[in-house]
C-alpha angles and dihedrals in degrees: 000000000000111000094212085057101058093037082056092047090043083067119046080041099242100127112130114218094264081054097053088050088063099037095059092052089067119116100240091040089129089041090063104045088047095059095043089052088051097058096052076088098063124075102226121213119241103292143154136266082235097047089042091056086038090054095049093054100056088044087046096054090046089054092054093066099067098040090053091046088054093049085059092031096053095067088049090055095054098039089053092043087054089037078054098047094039087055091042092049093040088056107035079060100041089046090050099057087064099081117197131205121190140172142209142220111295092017140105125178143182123237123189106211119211101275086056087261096143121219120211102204118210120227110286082014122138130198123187131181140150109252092192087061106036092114098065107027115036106193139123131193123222148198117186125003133309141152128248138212106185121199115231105262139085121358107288123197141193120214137199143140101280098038161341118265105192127181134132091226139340140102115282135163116212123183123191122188143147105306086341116107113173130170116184117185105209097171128006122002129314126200110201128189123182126141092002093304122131121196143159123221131212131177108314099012116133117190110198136186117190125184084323095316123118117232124183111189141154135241134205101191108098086214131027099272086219080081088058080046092256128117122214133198136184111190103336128160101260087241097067090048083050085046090056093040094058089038091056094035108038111231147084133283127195111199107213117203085332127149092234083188100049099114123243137206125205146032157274144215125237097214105066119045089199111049095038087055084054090048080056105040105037110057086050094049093247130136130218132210120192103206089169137017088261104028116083125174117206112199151167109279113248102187 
């Protein structure tokens, strides 16, 4: 039976009850009513039966087109929501097998990697590595210093902005600052690359970039003495000593009418402010004033 004709019909309500059997098997049969039932709220102006039918039709037929672009749409949806939660899935695991250690000023930790090698971290120091794939890629990035105890195996590397630290297993100390790169082998052999240098390091080898100058020097510590709480220096600009005592005390230093690139030689403790600003100060001939708990002024001494 033609649907126009019983929609017709549907209208000028002139379906007999066969009729209204079929009627009510269409398709859009909800669609219609609908929009019959919707239109009981609106005051029509004097028409006829005809234009009425004629009215409908052509809002009929602009209804349709929605309704056929959701039932394509739809799918799409679906398939684009799923392609969304795979991906998210996908990163947030991928993302949680990198695991992450940090420290902050005036702390040190220890961190025992994956193998069982076993990572002291310096004060405002990060390590990060990815436990799921530690098998078969030992490496670890890093931002600050640490000292490693590598366990014998693969190669394992170390890697940061200023260079590549590579063994298979051995004691090493790399520190890695603002426009300061070192790399101290303290047991086995290290390779080292940074700006294009190459080097290998033995016992007592210490490979050094300093504001993009290459420094070879030795060491007699058998261990980086910031593990015993104590920071050493051999021939340093004074700022970088200034840069390690407010890492491993938390606060602030001015320096007042003070060569922040005259180089220093020496140490300090991290367990007493005051002496270690005197183990500063002193040997320089500078003076120090502490006007806060965490504002301290270094200057020429006067005296």
């Amino acid at each position: 039976m033609d649907k126009e004709y019983l929609i017709k019909k549907w209208l000028n309500n002139e379906l007999t009850e066969a009729e209204k059997d079929v009627f009510k098997e269409l398709d859009d049969y909800e669609l219609n009513t609908n929009i019959l039932d919707a239109a009981k709220y609106f005051k029509a102006s004097n028409f006829s039966i005809n234009r009425n039918f004629e009215a409908f039709k052509e809002r009929y037929e602009s209804n349709k087109n929605p309704v056929r672009r959701l039932s394509w749409l739809k799918p799409v949806i679906q398939i684009a929501a799923a392609l969304v939660i795979g991906f998210g899935i996908y990163f947030y695991a991928f993302k949680d097998t990198i695991t992450t250690f940090q420290t902050l000023s005036h702390q040190k930790s220890i961190i025992e990697l994956p193998d069982q090698s076993k990572v002291r971290l310096n004060a405002l120091s990060q390590i990060k590595f990815n436990k799921n794939d530690w098998q078969h890629d030992r490496h670890v990035k890093l931002n600050g210093e640490a000292y490693f105890m590598v366990e014998k195996g693969s190669k394992f590397d170390v890697v940061t902005s200023d260079g590549l630290v590579s063994v298979l297993g051995t004691k090493f100390n790399v520190k890695q600052r603002h426009n300061y790169f070192e790399v101290k082998c303290f047991e086995g052999v290290v390779s080292v690359i940074s700006n294009k240098i190459k080097r290998i390091l033995y016992v007592g080898d210490t490979f050094r970039i300093l504001n993009g100058s290459f420094i070879e020097d030795k060491t007699g510590f058998v261990e980086p003495q910031w593990i015993n709480n104590v920071s050493r220096f051999n021939e340093v600009p004074f700022l970088v000593v200034i840069e390690e005592f407010e890492r491993q005390y938390d606060v602030k230093v001015a320096l007042k009418s003070v060569n922040s690139m005259r180089k220093f030689t020496g140490g300090f403790k991290h367990d007493n402010i005051k002496q270690a600003l005197i183990s500063i100060t002193k040997p320089m001939g500078l003076t120090y004033e502490v006007s806060s708990s965490n504002d301290i002024v270094i200057h020429e001494n006067t005296n």
